[in-house]
C-alpha positions as CSV (number, residue, x, y, z in Angstrom):
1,X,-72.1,-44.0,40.0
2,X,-69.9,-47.0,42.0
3,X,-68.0,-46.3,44.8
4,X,-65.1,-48.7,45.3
5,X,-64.4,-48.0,48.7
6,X,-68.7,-48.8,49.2
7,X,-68.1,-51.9,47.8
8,X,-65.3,-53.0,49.6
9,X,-66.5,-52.0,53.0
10,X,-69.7,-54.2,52.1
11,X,-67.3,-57.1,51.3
12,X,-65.2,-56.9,54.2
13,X,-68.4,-57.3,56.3
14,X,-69.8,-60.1,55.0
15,X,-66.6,-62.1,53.6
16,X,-67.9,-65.4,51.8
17,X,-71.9,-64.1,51.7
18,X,-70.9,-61.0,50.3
19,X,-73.2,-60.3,47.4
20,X,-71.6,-58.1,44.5
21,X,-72.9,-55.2,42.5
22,X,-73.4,-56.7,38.8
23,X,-72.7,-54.6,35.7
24,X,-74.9,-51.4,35.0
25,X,-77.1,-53.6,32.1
26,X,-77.6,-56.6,34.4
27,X,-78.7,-54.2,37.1
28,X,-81.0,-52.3,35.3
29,X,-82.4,-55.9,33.6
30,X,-82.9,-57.5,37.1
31,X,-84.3,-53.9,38.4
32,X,-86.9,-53.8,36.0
33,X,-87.9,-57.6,36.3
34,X,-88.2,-56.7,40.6
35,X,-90.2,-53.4,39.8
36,X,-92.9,-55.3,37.4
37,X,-91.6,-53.0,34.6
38,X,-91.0,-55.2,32.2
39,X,-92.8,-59.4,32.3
40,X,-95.7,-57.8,34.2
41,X,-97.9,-59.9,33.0
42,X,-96.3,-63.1,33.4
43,X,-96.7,-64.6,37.1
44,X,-93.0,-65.3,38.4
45,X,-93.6,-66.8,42.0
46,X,-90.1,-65.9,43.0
47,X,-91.5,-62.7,42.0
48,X,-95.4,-61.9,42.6
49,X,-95.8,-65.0,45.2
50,X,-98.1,-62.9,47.7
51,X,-95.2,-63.8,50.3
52,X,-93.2,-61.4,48.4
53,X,-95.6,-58.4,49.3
54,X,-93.9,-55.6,49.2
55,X,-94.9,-52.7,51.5
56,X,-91.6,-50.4,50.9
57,X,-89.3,-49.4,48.5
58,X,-86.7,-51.7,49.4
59,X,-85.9,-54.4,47.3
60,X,-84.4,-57.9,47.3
61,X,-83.1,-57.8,43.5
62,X,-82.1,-61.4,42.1
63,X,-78.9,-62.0,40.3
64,X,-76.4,-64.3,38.8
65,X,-74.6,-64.3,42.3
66,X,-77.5,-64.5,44.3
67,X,-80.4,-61.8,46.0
68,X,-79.2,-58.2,46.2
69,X,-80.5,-56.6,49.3
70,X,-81.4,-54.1,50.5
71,X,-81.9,-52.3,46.8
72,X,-83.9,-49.1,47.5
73,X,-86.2,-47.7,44.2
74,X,-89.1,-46.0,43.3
75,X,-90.6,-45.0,40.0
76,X,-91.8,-41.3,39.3
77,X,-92.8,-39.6,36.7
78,X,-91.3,-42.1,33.9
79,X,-87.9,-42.0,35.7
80,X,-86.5,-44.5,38.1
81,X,-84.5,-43.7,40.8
82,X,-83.0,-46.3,42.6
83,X,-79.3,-47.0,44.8
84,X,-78.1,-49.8,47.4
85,X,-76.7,-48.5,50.7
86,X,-74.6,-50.2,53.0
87,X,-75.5,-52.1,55.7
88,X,-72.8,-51.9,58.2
89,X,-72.5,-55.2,59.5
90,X,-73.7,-58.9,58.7
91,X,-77.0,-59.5,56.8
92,X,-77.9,-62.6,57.6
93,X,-80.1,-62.5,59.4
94,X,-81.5,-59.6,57.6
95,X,-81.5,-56.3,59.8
96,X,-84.4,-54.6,60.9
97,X,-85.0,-51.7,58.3
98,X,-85.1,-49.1,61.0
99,X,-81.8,-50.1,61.6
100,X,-79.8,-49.4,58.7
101,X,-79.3,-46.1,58.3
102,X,-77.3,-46.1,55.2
103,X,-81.5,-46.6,53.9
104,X,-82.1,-43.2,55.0
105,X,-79.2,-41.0,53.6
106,X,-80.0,-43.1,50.4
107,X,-83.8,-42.3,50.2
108,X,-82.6,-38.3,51.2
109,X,-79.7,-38.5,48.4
110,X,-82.8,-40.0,45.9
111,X,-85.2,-37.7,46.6
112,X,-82.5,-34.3,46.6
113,X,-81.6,-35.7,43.0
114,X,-85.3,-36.1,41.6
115,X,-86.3,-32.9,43.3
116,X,-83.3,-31.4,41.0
117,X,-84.4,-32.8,37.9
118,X,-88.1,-33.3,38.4
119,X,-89.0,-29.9,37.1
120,X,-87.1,-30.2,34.1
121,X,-89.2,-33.7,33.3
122,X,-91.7,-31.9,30.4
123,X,-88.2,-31.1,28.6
124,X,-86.2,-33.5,27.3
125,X,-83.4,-31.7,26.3
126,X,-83.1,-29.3,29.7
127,X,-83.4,-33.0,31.5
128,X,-80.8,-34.1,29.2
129,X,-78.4,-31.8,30.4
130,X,-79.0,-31.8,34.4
131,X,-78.4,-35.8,33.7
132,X,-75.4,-34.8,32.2
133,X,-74.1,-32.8,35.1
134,X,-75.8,-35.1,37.7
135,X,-72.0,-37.0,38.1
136,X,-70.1,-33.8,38.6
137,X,-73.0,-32.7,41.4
138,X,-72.2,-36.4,43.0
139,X,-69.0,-35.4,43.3
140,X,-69.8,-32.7,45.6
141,X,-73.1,-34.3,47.0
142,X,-71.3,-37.8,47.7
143,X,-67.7,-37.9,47.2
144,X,-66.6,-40.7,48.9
145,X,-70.3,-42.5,49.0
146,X,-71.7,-41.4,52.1
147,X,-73.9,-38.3,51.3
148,X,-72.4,-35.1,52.6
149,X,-75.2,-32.7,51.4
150,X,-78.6,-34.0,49.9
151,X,-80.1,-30.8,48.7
152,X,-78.7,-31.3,44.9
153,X,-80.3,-27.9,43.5
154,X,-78.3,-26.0,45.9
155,X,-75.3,-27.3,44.4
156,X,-75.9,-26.4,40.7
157,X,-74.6,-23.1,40.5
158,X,-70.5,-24.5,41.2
159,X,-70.6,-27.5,39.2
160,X,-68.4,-26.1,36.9
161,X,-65.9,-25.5,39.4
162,X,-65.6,-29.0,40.2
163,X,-62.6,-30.8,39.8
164,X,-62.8,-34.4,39.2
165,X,-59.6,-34.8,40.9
166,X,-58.5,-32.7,43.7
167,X,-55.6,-30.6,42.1
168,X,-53.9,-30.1,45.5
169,X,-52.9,-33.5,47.4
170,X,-53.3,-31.6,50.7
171,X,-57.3,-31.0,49.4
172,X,-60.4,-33.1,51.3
173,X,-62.2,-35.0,49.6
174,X,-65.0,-33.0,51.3
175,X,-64.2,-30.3,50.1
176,X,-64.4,-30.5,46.1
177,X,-65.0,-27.3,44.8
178,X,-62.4,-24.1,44.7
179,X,-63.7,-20.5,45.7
180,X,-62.0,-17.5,44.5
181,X,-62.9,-13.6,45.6
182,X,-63.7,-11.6,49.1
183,X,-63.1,-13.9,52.2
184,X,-66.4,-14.2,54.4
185,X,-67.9,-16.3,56.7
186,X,-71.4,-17.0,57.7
187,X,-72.5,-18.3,60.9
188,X,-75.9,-19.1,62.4
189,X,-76.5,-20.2,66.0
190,X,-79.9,-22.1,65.8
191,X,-81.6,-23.5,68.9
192,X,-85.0,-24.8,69.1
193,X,-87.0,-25.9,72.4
194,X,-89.8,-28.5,72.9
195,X,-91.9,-28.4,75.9
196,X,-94.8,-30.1,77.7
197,X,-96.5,-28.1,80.8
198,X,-99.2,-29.5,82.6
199,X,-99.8,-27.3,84.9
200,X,-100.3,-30.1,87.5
201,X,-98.3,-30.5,91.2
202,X,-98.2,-34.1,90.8
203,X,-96.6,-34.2,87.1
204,X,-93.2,-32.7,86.5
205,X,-93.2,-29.9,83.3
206,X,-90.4,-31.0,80.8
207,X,-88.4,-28.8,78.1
208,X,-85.9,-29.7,76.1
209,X,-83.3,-27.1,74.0
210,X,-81.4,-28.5,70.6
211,X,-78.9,-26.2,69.1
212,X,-77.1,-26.4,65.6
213,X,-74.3,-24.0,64.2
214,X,-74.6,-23.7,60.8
215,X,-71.8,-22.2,58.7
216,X,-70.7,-20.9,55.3
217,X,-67.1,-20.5,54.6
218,X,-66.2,-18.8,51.3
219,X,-62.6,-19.1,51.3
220,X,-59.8,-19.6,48.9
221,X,-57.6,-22.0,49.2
222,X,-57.6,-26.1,48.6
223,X,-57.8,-26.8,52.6
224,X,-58.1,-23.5,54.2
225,X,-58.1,-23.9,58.3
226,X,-60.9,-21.9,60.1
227,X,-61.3,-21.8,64.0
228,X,-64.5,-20.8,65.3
229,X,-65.3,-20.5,68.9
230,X,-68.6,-20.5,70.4
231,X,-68.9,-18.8,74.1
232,X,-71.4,-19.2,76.9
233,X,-72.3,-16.2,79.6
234,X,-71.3,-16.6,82.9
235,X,-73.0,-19.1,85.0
236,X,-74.9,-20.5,81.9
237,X,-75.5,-24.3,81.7
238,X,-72.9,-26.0,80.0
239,X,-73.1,-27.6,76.2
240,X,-73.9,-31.0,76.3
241,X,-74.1,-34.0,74.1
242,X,-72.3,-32.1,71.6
243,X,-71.7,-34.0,68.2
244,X,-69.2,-32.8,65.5
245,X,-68.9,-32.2,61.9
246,X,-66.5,-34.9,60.3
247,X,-64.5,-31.5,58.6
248,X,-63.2,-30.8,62.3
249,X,-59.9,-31.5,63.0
250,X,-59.3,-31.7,66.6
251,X,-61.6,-31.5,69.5
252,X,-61.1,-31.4,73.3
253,X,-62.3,-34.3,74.5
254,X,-63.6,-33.0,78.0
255,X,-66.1,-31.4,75.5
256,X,-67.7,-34.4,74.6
257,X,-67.6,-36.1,77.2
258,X,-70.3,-33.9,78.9
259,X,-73.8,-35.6,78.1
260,X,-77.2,-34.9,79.8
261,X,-78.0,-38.4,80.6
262,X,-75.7,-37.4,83.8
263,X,-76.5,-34.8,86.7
264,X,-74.8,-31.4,86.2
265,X,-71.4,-31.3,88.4
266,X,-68.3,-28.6,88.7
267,X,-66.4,-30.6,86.8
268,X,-68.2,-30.1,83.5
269,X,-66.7,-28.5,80.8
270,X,-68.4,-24.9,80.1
271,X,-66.5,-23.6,77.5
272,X,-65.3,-21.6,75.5
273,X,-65.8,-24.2,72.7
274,X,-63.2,-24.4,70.1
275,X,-63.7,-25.9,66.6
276,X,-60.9,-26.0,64.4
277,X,-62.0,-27.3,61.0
278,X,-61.2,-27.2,57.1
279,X,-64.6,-26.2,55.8
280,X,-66.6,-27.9,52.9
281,X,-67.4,-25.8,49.9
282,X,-71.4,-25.4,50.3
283,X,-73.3,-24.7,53.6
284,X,-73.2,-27.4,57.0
285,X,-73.9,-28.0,60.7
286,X,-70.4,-27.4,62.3
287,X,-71.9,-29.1,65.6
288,X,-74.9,-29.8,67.3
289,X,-75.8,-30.1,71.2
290,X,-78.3,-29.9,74.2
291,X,-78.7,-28.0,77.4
292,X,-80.3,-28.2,80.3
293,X,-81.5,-24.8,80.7
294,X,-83.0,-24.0,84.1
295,X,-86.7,-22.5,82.7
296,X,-88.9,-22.4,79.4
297,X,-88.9,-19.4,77.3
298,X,-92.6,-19.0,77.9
299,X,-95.0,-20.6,81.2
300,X,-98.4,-21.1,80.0
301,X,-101.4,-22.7,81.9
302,X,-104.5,-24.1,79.7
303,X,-108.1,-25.2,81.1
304,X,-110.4,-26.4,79.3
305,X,-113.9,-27.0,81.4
306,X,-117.6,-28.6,78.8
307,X,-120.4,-27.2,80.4
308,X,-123.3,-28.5,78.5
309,X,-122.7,-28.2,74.3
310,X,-120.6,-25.0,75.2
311,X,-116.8,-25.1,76.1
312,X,-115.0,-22.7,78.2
313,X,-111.6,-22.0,77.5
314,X,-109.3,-20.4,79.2
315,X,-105.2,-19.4,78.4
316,X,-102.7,-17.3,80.6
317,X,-99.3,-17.1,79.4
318,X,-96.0,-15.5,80.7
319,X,-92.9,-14.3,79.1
320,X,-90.0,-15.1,81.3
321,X,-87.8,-11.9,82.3
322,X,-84.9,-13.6,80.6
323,X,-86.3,-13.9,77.5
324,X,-85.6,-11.4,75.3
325,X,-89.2,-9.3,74.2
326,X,-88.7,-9.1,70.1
327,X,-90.5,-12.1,68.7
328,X,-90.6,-12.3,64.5
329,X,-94.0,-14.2,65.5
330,X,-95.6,-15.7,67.9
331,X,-99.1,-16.9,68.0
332,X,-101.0,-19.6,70.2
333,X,-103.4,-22.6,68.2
334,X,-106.3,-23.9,70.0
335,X,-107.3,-26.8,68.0
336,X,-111.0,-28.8,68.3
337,X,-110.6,-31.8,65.9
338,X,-113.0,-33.9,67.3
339,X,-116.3,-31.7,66.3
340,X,-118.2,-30.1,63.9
341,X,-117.3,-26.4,63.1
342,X,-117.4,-23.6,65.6
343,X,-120.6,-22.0,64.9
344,X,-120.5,-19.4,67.8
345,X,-117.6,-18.2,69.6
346,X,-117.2,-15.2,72.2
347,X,-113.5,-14.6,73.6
348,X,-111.9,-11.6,75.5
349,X,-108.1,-11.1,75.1
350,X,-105.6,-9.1,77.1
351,X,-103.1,-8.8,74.2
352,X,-102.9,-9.3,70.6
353,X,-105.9,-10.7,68.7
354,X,-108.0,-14.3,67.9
355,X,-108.8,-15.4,64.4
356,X,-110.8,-18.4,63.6
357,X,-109.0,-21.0,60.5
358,X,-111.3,-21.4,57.8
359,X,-112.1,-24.7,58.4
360,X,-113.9,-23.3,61.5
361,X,-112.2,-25.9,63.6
362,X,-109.2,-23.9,65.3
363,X,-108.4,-20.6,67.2
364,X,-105.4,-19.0,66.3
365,X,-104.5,-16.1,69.0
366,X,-101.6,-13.9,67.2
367,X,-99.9,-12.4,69.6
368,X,-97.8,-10.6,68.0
369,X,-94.0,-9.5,68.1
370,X,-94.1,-8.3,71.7
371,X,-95.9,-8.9,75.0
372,X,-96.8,-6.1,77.5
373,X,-94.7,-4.8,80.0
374,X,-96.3,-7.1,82.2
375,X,-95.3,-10.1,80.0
376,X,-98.6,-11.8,80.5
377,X,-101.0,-12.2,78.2
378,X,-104.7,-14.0,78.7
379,X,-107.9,-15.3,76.8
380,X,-111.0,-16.2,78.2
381,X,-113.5,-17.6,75.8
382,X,-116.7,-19.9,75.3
383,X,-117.4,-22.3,72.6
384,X,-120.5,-23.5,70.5
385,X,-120.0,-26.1,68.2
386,X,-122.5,-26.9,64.9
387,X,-122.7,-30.7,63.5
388,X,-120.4,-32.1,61.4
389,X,-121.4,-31.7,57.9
390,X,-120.2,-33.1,54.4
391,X,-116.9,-30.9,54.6
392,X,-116.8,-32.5,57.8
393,X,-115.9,-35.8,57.1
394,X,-116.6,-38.8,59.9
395,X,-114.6,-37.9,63.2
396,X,-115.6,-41.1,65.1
397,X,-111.5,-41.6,64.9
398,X,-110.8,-38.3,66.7
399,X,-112.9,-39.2,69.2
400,X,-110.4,-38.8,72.1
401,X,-108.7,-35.8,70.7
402,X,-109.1,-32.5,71.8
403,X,-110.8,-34.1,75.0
404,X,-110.6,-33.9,78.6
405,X,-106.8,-34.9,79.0
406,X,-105.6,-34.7,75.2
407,X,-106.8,-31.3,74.8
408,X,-103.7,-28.3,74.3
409,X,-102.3,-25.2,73.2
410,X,-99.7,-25.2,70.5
411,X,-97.2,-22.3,70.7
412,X,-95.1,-21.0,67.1
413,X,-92.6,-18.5,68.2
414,X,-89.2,-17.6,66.6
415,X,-86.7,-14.7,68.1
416,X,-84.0,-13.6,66.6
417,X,-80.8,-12.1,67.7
418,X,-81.2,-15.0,71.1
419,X,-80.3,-18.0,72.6
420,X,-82.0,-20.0,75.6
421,X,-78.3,-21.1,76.5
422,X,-76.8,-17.6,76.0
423,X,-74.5,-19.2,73.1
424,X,-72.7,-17.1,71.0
425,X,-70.3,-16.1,68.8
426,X,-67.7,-14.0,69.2
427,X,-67.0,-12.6,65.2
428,X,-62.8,-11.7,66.3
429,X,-62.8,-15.4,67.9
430,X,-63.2,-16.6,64.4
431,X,-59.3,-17.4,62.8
432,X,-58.5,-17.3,59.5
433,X,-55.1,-18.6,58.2
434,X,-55.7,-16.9,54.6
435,X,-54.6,-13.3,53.4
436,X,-56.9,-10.6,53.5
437,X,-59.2,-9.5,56.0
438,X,-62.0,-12.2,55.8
439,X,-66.1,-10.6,56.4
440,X,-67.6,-12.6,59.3
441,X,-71.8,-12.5,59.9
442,X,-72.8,-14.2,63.1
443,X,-76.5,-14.4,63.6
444,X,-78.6,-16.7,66.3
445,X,-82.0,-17.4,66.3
446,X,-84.7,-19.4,69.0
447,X,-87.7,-21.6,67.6
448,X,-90.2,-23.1,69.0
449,X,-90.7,-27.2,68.6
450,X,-93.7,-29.2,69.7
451,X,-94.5,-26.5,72.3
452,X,-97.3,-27.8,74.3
453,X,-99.8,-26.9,76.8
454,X,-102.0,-29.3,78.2
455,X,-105.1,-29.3,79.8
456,X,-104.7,-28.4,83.5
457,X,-108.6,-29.7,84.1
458,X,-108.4,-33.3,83.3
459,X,-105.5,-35.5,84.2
460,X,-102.1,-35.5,82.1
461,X,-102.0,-38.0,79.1
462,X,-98.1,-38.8,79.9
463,X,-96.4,-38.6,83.2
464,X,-92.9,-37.6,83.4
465,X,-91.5,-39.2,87.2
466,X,-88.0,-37.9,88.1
467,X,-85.9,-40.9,88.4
């Protein structure tokens, strides 16, 4: 599939150096050629020089107008899958790859299109036919050339509804598929927080919360308008660094203007957040932002003290008041990576109970769905460790971890129906401008992410200074 507008964007950047797309057959020719499919055993230096080492899938393809670049390709499972992004801006000199994210959406578009029709490989004629409706899915997936929605399977079940053309001129281009029964609307408030406690006087605890709102609109209409509002309790800590959905119309700017890398003040806007938007037809991130919420979720001190070849462990954690006490899980890893298996191991817990993996070399405590009224929870334990044996392979290069300073606790949590910040929202916020009475589902949901509790015993393996 070409995208004009691609193309022309690429040639307005470069002017004089730009380097066109050739035909489909010279394409596929010169692709072949670069991925040693075809002349692999003839040595071509411009080719297999051992300057020309390749340690990516990107390419530098040669053609009749000069090198193509960047070409991204792989080869799996007798199919090729291969695209050239964008590089927004100049490229000579040639950009850092880490800098060109048009090389990421491609490899995500790549890989949603061979996990579509990857499991279809073994028959020809099923593969046939998803190749056959792989340029309707683009449509949806990539209308315009930059990918909107990467998971292709999820897509499959509407390609029939696709228009090639939008029938309405009023229509997105976003939004390429028509929907026809029961208004409804699903929204879900995820917010995940990483943390690092130490435990320490002289090294500051850092957490961090990330929120997305994901929504669903099943609406009629060829550009349906949708408001959605999300609200904060009193006193909460403002959204910040909040990013928006390209499908949303208008914005107040106040709202993003508010960005953590600056100390809290009156002045910041708190809400409520309005987003009015035309939705796209499939599932998306209406927004995402930060917050700088005053505590953790859950305090937790870890020390870890060798005595000998025995280990004695110790864990107390608390569940902050504010928290709300209805976990769907929530369990604590205690992982020693650097040793042979756990050959004797005796533990007391307050709450909930210890398992040991089956590779003998981590303790998972389970806590459970609740803590105690007193929110605390505790294990005390000591470690004996066998020696390494042929399941355990050399672990000279884990030397240092699971030690003194790099030892930790991992916590997994998730609860549902809650919100670090307090966000919500309101279901009879949420505006419609179609007939009928439209069905609105609001759910919200807090994950843990890279929760960690480091060894109070030894000192801290990074130091966070306040500035």
């Amino acid at each position: 599939r070409r995208y004009p507008t691609v193309e022309l964007r690429a040639e307005t950047f470069n002017g004089s150096t730009h380097i066109p797309v050739p035909s489909d057959s010279a394409f596929l020719k010169a692709l072949l050629f670069e991925l040693r499919l075809v002349d692999d055993h003839v040595f071509v230096e411009q080719r297999d020089t051992c300057t020309r080492i390749n340690h990516s899938s990107v390419y530098s393809v040669s053609t009749a107008a000069g090198e193509l670049w960047p070409v991204l390709a792989f080869h799996k499972s007798g199919l090729i899958y291969a695209c050239v992004p964008l590089v927004e801006g100049t490229l000579e000199p040639r950009p850092p790859l880490l800098t060109v994210s048009g090389l990421s959406q491609g490899l995500a578009l790549l890989l949603g299109i061979m996990d579509y029709i990857s499991p279809s490989r073994k028959n020809e004629a099923e593969m046939n036919a998803k190749i056959g409706q792989l340029r309707n899915l683009l449509i949806q997936a990539c209308p315009l050339g930059t990918p909107l929605n990467t998971n292709i399977r999820s897509l499959n079940s509407s390609f029939e509804d696709i228009q090639e053309m939008p029938a309405d001129k009023d229509q997105p281009a976003w939004r390429s598929s028509t929907y026809k029964g029961k208004p409804q609307v699903n929204v879900c408030i995820t917010e995940k927080v990483k943390c690092m406690q130490y435990d320490q006087r002289d090294v500051v605890d850092t957490w961090q919360v990330y929120g997305a709102v994901n929504c669903k609109c099943d609406i009629e209409g060829s550009a349906p308008n949708v408001t959605l509002s999300l609200n904060l309790p009193t006193n909460a800590p403002p959204l910040q660094d909040i990013v928006v959905h390209h499908c949303v119309t208008s914005v107040d700017p106040a709202m993003l203007m508010s960005t953590s890398a600056e100390p809290l003040h009156d002045s910041v806007y708190n809400g409520p957040y309005k987003f009015p938007f035309i939705p796209p037809s499939d599932s998306f991130n209406l927004c995402y932002y930060t917050s700088q919420v005053p505590v953790p979720p859950i305090l937790g001190c870890y020390q870890l003290i060798e005595e000998g070849s025995q280990i004695k462990i110790t864990v107390n954690l608390k569940l902050h008041e504010s928290v709300k006490n209805s976990f769907e899980y929530c369990e604590a890893r205690i992982p020693f990576l650097n040793r042979g298996p756990i050959a004797q191991l005796e533990y007391k817990v307050s709450y909930g109970q210890l398992d040991l993996s089956r590779e003998k070399n981590l303790l998972v405590w389970v806590i459970g769905q609740k803590f105690p009224k007193s929110l605390e929870v505790s294990l005390t334990g000591t470690v004996s460790f066998g020696t390494a044996g042929k399941e355990h392979p050399d672990l000279c290069a884990l030397d240092y971890v699971c030690t003194g300073n790099t030892a930790y606790v991992k916590l997994y949590f998730r609860i549902p129906d809650f919100t670090l910040t307090g966000c919500y929202v309101d279901q009879h916020s949420v505006q419609i401008f179609v007939p009928g009475k439209p069905k609105i589902t609001a759910s919200r949901e807090l994950i843990s992410s890279n929760y960690y509790i480091w060894n109070s015993k030894a000192p801290a393996p990074m130091v966070y200074k306040p500035l």
